[in-house]
C-alpha positions as CSV (number, residue, x, y, z in Angstrom):
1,X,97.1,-239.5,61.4
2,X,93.8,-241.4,60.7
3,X,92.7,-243.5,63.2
4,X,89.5,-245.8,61.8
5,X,87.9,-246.8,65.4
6,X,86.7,-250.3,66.7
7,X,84.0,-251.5,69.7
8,X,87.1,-252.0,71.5
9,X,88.8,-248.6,70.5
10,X,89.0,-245.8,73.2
11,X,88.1,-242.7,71.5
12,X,89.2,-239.4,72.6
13,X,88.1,-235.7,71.9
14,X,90.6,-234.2,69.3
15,X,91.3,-231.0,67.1
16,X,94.0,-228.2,66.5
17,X,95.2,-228.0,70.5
18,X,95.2,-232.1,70.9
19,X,97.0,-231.8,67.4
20,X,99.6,-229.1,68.3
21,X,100.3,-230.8,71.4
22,X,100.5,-234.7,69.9
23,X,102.9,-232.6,67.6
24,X,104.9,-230.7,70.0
25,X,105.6,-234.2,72.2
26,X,107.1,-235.6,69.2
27,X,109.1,-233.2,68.2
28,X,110.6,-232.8,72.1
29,X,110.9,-237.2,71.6
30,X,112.9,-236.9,68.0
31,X,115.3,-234.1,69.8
32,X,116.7,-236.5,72.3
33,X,119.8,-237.7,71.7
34,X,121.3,-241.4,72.5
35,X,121.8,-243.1,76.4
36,X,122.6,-239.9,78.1
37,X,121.9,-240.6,81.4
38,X,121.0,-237.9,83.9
39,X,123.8,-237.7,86.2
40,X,126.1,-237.5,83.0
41,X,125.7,-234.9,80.5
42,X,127.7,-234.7,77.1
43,X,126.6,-231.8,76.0
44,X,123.8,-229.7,75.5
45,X,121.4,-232.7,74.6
46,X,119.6,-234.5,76.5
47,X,119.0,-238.2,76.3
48,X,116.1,-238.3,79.4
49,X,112.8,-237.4,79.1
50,X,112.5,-235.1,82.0
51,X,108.9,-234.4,83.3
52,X,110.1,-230.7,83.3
53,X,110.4,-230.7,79.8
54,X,107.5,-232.9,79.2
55,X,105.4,-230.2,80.9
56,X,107.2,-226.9,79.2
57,X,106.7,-228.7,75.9
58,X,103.0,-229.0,76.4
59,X,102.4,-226.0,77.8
60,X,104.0,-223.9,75.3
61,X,101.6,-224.8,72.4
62,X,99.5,-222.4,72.2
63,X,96.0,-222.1,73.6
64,X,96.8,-224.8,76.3
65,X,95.5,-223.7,79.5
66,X,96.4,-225.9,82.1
67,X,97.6,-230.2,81.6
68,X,98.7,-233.1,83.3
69,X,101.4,-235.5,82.7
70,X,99.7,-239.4,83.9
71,X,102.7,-241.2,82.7
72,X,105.9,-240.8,83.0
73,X,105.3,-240.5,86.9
74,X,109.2,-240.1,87.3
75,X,112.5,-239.0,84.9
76,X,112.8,-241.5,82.5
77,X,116.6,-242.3,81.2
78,X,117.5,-244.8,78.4
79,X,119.5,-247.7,79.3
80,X,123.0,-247.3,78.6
81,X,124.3,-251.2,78.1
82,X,127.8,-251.7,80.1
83,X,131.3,-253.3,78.2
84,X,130.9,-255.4,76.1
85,X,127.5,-255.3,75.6
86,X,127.5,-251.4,74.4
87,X,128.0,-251.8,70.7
88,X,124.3,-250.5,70.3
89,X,122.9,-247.4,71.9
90,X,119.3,-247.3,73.4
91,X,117.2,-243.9,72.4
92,X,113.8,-243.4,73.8
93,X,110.7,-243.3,71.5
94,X,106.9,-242.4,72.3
95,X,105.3,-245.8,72.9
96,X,101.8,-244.6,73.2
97,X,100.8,-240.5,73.1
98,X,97.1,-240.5,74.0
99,X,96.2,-236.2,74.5
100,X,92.4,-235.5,76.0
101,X,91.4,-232.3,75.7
102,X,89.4,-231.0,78.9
């Protein structure tokens, strides 16, 4: 991804780890399946993005040490629209993946 700075631009460390990670998060995001809320499971996907898994995902890539999650600060679930309204389904996408490298 490039990424062409402004005055206004907050501007992180990067490289391989920050890459592998960015990478990693992504991947976990495009595995997640549609409005599967967590007190209902269909299955062996998941449609909430579970801090748990957040965290495993991170730390797995190797050569991370240690990390912390800011935000999500709780389980996040899509919303699953009730009858009649449930002719589309609601899937979760990475709004904003910002990775700092300590």
């Amino acid at each position: 991804m490039i990424f062409s700075p402004t005055v206004s631009s907050n501007v992180y460390s990067g490289g391989p780890i920050t890459e592998a990670v960015y990478d990693a998060i992504v991947d976990m995001f495009d595995d997640l399946g549609p409005a599967n809320p967590v007190g209902r499971s269909y299955g062996t996907w998941q449609g909430s993005v579970r801090l748990s898994r957040l965290f495993e995902t991170v730390q797995t890539v190797p050569g991370v040490l240690d990390s912390t999650i800011v935000t999500p600060l709780v389980n996040t679930e899509p919303e699953d629209p009730a009858y009649p309204e449930n002719e589309t389904v609601a899937l979760l996408i990475p709004g904003k993946v910002i990775i700092r490298s300590a």
